[in-house]
C-alpha positions as CSV (number, residue, x, y, z in Angstrom):
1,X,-18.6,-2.7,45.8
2,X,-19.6,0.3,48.3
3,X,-16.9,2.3,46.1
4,X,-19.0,1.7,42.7
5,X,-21.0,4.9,41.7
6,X,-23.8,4.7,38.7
7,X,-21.3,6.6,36.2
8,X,-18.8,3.7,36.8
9,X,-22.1,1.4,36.1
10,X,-22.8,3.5,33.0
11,X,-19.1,3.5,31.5
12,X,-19.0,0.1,31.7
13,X,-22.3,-0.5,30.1
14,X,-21.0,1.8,27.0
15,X,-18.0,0.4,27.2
16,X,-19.3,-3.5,26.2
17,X,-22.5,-2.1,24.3
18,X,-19.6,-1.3,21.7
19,X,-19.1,-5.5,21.2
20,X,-22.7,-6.6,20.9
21,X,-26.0,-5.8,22.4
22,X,-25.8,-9.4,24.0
23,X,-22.8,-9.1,25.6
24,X,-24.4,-6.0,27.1
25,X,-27.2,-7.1,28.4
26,X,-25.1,-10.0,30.2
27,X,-23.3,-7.3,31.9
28,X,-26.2,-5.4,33.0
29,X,-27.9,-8.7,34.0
30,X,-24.6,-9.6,36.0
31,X,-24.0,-6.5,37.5
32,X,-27.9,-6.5,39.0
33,X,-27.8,-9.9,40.4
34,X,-24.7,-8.7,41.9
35,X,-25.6,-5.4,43.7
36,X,-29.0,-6.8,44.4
37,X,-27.6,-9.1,46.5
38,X,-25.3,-6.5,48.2
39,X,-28.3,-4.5,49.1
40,X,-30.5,-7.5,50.3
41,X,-27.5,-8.4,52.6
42,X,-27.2,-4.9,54.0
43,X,-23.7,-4.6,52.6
44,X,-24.8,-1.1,50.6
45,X,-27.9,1.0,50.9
46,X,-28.8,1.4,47.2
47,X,-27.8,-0.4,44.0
48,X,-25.9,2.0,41.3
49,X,-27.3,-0.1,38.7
50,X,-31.2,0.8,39.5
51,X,-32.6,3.6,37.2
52,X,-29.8,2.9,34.2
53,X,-31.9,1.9,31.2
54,X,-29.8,-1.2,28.9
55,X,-27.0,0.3,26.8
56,X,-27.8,0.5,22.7
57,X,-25.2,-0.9,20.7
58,X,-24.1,1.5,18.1
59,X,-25.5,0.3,14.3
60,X,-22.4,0.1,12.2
61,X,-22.2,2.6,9.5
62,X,-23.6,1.5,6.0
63,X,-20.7,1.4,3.8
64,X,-21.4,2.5,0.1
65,X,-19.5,1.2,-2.5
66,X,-17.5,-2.1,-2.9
67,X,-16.3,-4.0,-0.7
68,X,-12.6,-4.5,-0.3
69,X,-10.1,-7.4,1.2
70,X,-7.2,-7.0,2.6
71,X,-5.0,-10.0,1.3
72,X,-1.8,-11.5,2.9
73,X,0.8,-11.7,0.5
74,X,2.8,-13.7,2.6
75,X,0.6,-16.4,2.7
76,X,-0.4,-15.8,-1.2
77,X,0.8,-18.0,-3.6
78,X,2.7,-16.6,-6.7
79,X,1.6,-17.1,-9.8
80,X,4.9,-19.4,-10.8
81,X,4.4,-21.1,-7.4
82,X,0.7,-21.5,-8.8
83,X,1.9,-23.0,-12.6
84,X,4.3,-25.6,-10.8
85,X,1.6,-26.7,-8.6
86,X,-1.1,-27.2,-11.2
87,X,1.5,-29.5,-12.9
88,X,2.4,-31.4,-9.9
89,X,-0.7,-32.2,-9.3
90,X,-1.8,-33.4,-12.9
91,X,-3.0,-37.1,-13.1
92,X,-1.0,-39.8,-15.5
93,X,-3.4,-41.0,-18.0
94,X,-2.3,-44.5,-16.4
95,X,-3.7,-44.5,-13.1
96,X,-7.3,-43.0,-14.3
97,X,-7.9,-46.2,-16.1
């Protein structure tokens, strides 16, 4: 922990601020309880963390335009595949009575 400088303490921050805003405040919140305690125990002088302001997650861009969705055509039924299960699956007459 003596070895930790603020721009390791601000990579980091940017680094998880890219995943959620959540998930970086956890880190920040972790990462003070952690060198607070350092510095009330004498280990280090001063914490890295103190004076870094919380990370802003980027805003995703607005896409214009349709949506599209990438489909797996492994796991995609064909069309024949389709026709033969719709007629497997028909009811006799019999039974619904």
């Amino acid at each position: 922990m003596m070895d930790v400088t603020r721009g390791d303490v601000q990579k980091l921050f940017n680094t998880k601020a890219g995943y959620s805003r959540p998930i970086a405040e956890l880190v920040k919140t972790i990462m003070n309880v952690s060198f607070r305690y350092t510095v009330t125990n004498k280990v280090i002088r001063t914490s890295p963390v103190d004076g870094i302001g919380s990370p802003k997650a980027e805003k995703p861009q607005q896409r214009s335009g349709f949506r599209t969705r990438k489909i797996d055509t492994q796991k995609t039924l064909t069309m024949e595949q389709i026709l033969i299960l719709l007629e497997k699956a028909k009811i006799p007459r019999s039974i619904c009575r």
